[in-house]
LOPAKE-56622 format. One record per atom (N, C-alpha, C): residue number from 1; residue in one letter; chain; atom name; x negated, y, z negated. Coordinates in nm, 2 decimals, always signed. Example, Ala and Ser with C-alpha at 12.3 -4.5 7.8 and 13.67 -1.06 7.14 Angstrom:
# LOPAKE-56622
(pt 1, "A", "A", "N", (-1.32, -0.57, -0.78))
(pt 1, "A", "A", "CA", (-1.23, -0.45, -0.78))
(pt 1, "A", "A", "C", (-1.32, -0.33, -0.78))
(pt 2, "S", "A", "N", (-1.28, -0.22, -0.71))
(pt 2, "S", "A", "CA", (-1.37, -0.11, -0.71))
(pt 2, "S", "A", "C", (-1.29, +0.00, -0.79))
//
This chain:
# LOPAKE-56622
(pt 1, "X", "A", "N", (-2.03, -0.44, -1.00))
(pt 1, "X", "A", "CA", (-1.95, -0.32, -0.97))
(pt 1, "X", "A", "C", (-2.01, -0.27, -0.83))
(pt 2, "X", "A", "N", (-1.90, -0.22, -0.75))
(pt 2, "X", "A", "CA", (-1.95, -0.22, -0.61))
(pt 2, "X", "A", "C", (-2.02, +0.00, -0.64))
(pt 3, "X", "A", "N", (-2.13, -0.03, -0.53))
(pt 3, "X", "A", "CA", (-2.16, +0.11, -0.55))
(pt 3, "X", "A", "C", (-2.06, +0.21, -0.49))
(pt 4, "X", "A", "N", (-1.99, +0.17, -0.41))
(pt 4, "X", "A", "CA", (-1.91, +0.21, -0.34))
(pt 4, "X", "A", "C", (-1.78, +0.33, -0.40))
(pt 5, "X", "A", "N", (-1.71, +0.43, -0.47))
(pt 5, "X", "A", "CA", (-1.62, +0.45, -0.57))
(pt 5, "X", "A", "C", (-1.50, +0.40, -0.53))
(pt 6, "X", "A", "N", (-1.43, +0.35, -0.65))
(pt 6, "X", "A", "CA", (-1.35, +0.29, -0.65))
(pt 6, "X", "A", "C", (-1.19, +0.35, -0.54))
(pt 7, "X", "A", "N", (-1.19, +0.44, -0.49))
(pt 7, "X", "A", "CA", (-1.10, +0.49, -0.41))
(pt 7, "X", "A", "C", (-1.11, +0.47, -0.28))
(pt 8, "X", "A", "N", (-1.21, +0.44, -0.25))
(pt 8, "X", "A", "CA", (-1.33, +0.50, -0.12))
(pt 8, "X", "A", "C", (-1.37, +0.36, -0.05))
(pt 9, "X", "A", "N", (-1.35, +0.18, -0.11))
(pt 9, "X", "A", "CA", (-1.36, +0.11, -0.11))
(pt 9, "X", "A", "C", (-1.25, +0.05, +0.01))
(pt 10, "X", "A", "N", (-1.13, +0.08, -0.01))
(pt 10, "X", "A", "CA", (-1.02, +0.03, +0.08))
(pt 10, "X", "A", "C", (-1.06, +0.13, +0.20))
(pt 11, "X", "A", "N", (-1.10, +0.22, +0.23))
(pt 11, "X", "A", "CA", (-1.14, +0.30, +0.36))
(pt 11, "X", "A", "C", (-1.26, +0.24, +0.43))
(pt 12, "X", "A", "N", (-1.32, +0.19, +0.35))
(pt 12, "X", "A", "CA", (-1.46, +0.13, +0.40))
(pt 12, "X", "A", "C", (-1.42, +0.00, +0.43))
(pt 13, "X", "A", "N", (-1.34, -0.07, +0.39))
(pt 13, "X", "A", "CA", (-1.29, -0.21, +0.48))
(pt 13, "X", "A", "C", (-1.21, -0.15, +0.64))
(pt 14, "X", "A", "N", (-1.17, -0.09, +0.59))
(pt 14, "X", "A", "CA", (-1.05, -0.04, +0.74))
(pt 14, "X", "A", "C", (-1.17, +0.02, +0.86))
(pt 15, "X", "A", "N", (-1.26, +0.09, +0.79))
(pt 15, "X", "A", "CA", (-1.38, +0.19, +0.88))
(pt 15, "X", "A", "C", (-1.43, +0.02, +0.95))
(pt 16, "X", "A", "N", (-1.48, -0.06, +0.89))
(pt 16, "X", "A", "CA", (-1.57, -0.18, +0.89))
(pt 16, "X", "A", "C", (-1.50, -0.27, +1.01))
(pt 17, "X", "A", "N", (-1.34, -0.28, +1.01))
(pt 17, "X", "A", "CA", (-1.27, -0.36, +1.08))
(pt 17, "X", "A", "C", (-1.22, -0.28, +1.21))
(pt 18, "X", "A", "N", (-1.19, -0.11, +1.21))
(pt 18, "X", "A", "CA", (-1.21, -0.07, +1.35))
(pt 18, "X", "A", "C", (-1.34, -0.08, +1.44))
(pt 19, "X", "A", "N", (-1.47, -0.09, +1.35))
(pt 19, "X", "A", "CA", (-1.59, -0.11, +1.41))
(pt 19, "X", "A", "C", (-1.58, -0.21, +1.48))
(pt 20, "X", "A", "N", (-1.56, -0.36, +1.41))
(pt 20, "X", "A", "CA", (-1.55, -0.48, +1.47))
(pt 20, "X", "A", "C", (-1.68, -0.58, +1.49))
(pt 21, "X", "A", "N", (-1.78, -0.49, +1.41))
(pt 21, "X", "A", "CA", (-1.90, -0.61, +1.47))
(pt 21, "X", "A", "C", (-1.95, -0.68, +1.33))
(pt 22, "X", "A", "N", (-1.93, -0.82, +1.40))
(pt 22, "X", "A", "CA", (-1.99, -0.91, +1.32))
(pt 22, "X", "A", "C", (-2.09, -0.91, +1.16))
(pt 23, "X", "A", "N", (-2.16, -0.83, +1.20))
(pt 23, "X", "A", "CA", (-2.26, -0.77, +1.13))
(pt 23, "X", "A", "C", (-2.19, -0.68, +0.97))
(pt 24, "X", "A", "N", (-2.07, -0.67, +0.98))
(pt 24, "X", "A", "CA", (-1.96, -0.65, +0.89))
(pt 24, "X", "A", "C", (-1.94, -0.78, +0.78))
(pt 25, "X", "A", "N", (-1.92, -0.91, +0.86))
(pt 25, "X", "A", "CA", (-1.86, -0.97, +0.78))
(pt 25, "X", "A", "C", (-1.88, -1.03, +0.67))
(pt 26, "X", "A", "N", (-2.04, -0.98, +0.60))
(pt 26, "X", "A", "CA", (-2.05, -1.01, +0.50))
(pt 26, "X", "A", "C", (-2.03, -0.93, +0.41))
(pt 27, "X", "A", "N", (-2.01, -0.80, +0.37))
(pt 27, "X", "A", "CA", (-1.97, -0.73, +0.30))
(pt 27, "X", "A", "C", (-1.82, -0.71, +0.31))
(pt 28, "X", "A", "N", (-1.73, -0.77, +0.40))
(pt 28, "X", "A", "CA", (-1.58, -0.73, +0.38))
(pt 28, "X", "A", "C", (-1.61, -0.90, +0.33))
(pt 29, "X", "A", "N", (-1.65, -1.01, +0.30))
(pt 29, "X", "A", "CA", (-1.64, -1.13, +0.29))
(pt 29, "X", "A", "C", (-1.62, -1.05, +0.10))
(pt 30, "X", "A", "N", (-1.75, -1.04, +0.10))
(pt 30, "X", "A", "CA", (-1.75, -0.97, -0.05))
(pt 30, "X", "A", "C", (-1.64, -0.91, -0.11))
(pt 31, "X", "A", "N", (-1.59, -0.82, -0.02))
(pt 31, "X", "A", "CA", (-1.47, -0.73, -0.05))
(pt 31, "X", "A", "C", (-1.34, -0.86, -0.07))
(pt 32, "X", "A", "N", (-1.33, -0.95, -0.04))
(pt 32, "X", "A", "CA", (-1.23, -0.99, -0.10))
(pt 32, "X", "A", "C", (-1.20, -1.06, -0.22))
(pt 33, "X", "A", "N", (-1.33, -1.04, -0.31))
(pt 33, "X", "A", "CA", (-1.32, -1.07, -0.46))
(pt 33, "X", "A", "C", (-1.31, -0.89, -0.54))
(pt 34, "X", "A", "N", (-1.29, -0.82, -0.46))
(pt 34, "X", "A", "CA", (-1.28, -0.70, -0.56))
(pt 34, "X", "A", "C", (-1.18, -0.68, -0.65))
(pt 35, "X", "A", "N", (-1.18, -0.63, -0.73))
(pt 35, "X", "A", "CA", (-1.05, -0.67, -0.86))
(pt 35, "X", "A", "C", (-0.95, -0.60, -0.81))
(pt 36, "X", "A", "N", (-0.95, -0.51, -0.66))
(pt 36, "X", "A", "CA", (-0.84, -0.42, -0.64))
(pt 36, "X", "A", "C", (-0.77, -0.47, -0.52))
(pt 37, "X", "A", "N", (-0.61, -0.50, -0.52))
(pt 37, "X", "A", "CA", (-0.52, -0.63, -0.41))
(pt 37, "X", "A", "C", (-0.55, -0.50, -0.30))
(pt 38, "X", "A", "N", (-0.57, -0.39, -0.32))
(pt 38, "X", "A", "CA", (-0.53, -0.30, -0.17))
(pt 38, "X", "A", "C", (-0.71, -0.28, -0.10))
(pt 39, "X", "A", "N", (-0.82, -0.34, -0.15))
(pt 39, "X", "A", "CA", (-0.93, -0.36, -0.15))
(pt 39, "X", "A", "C", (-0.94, -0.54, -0.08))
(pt 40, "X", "A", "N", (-0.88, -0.60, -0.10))
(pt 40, "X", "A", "CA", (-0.89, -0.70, -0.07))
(pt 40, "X", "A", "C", (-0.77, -0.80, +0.06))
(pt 41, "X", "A", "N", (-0.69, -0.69, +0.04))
(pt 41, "X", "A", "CA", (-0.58, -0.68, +0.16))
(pt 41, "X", "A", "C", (-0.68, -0.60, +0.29))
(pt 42, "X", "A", "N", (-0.70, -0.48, +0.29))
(pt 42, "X", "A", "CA", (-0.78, -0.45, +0.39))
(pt 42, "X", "A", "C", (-0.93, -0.51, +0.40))
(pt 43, "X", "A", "N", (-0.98, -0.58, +0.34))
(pt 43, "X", "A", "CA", (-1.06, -0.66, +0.40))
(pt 43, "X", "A", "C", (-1.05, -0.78, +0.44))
(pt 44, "X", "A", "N", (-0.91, -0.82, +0.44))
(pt 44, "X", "A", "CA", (-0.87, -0.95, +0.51))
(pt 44, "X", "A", "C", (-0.84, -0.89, +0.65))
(pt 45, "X", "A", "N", (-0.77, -0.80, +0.67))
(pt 45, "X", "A", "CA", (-0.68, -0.73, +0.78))
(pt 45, "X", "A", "C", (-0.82, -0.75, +0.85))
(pt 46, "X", "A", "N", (-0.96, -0.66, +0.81))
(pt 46, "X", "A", "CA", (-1.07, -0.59, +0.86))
(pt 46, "X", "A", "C", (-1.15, -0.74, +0.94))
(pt 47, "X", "A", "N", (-1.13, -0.86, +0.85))
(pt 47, "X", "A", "CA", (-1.18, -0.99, +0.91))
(pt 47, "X", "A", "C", (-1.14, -1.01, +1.00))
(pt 48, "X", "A", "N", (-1.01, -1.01, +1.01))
(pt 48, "X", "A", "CA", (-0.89, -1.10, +1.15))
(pt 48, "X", "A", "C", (-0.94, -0.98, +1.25))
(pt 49, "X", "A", "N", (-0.95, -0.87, +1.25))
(pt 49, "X", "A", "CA", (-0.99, -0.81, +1.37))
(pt 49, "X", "A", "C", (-1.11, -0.82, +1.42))
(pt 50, "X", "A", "N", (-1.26, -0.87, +1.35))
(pt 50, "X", "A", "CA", (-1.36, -0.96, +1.34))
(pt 50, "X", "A", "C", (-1.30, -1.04, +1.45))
(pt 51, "X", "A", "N", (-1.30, -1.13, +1.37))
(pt 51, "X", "A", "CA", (-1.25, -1.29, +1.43))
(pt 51, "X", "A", "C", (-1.33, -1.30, +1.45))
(pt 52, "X", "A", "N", (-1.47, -1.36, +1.40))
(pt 52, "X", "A", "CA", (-1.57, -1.49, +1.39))
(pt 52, "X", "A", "C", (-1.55, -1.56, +1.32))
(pt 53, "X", "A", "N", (-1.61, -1.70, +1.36))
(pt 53, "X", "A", "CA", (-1.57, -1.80, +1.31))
(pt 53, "X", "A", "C", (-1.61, -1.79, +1.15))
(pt 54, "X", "A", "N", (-1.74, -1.69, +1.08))
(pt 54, "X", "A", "CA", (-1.75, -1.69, +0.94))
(pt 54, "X", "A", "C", (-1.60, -1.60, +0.90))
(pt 55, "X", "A", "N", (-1.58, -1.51, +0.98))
(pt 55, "X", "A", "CA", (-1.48, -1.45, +0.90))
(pt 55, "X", "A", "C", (-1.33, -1.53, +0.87))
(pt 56, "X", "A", "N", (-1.33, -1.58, +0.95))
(pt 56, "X", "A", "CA", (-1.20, -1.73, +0.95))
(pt 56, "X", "A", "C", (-1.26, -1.79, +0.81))
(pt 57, "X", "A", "N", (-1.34, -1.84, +0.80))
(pt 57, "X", "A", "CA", (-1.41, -1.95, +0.68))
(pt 57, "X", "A", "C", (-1.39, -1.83, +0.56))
(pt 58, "X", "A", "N", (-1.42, -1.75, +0.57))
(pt 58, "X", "A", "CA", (-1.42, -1.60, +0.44))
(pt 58, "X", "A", "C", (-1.27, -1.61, +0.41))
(pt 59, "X", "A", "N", (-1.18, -1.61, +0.50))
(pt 59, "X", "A", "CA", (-1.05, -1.59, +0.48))
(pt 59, "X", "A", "C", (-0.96, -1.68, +0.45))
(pt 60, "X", "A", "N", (-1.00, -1.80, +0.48))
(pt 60, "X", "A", "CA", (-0.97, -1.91, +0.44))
(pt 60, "X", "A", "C", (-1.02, -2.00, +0.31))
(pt 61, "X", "A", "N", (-1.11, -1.96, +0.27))
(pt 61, "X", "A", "CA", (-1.16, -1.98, +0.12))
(pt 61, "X", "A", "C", (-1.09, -1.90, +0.01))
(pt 62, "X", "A", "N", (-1.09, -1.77, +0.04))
(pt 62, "X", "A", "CA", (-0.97, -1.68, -0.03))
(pt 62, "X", "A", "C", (-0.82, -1.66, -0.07))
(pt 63, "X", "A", "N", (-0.77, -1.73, +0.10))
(pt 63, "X", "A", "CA", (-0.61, -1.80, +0.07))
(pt 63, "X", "A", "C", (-0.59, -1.88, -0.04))
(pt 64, "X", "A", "N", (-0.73, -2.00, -0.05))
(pt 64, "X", "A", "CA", (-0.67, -2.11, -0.16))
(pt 64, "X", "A", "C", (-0.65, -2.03, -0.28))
(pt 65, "X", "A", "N", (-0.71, -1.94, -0.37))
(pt 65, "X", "A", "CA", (-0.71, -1.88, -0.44))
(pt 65, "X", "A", "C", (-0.64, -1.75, -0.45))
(pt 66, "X", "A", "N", (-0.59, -1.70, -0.36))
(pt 66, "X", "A", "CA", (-0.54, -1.56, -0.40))
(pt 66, "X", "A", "C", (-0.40, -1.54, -0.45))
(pt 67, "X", "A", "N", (-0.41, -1.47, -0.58))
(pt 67, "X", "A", "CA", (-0.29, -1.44, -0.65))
(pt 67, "X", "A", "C", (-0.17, -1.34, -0.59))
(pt 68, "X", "A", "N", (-0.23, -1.26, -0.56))
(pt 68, "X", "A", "CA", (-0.17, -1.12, -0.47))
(pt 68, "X", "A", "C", (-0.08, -1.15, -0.35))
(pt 69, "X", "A", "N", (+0.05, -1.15, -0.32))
(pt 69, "X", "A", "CA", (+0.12, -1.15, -0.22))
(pt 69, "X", "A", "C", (+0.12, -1.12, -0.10))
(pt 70, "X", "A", "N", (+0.08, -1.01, -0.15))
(pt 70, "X", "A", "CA", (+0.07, -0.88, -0.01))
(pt 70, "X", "A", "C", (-0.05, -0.92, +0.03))
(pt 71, "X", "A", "N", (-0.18, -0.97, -0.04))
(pt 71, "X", "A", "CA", (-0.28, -0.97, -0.01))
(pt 71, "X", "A", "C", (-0.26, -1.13, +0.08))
(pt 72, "X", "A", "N", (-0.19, -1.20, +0.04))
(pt 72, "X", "A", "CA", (-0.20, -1.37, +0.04))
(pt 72, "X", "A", "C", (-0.11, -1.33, +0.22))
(pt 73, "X", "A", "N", (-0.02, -1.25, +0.25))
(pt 73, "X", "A", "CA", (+0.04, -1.20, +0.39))
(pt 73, "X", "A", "C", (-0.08, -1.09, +0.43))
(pt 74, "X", "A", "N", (-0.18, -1.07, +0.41))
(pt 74, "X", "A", "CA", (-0.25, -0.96, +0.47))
(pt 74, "X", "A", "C", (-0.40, -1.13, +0.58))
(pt 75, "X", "A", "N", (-0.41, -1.21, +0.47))
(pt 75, "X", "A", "CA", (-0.45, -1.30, +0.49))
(pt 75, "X", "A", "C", (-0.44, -1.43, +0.59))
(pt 76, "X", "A", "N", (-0.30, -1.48, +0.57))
(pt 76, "X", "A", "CA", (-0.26, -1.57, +0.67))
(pt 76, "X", "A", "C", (-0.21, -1.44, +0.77))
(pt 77, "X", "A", "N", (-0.19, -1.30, +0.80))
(pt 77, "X", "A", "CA", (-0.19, -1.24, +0.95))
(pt 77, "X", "A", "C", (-0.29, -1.22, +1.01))
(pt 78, "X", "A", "N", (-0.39, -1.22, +0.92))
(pt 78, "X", "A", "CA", (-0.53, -1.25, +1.00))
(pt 78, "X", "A", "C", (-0.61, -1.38, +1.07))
(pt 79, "X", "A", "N", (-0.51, -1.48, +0.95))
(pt 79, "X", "A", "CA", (-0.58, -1.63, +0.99))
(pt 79, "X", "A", "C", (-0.44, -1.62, +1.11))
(pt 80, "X", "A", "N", (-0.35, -1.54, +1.14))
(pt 80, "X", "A", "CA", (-0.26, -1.57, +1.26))
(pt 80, "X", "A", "C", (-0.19, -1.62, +1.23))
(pt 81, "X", "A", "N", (-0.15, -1.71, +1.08))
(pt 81, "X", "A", "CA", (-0.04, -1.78, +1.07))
(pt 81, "X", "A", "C", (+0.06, -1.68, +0.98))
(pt 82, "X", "A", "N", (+0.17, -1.75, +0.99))
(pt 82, "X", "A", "CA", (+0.26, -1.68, +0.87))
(pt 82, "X", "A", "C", (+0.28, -1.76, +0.73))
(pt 83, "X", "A", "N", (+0.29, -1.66, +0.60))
(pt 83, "X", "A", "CA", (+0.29, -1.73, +0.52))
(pt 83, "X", "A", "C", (+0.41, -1.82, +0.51))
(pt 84, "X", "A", "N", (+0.38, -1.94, +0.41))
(pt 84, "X", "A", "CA", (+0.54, -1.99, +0.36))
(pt 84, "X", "A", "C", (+0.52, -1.97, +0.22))
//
């Protein structure tokens, strides 16, 4: 369970990805196994504005698996592609 409260979690990916530094990407890496798709949408969005090459790999290990739609298009817009 993230210490984080459960509301307050999607603001802290978005705060994390206007920041932009690197030094981020392992905790939004984390953030994309949280059980919540609007927790895990904004920390995909928060990676692609990153863009280091770990956050590519973060975002790309997630696609294969992600169930969530919105989340699976929050993902390939960050890896830059579109989904099919």
């Amino acid at each position: 369970m993230s210490p984080i409260p459960h509301g307050a979690r999607d603001n802290v990916a978005v705060a994390l990805g206007n920041w932009g530094a690197p030094e981020a990407v392992p905790a939004l890496a984390a953030a994309l196994n949280d059980e919540e798709p609007l927790v895990r949408g904004h920390a995909a969005w928060a990676l692609g504005r990153i863009g280091t090459e770990g956050a590519r790999q973060a975002l790309s290990r997630r696609a294969a698996m992600e169930e969530d739609a919105w989340v699976r298009e929050e993902i390939a817009a960050a890896l830059g592609q579109e989904e099919s």
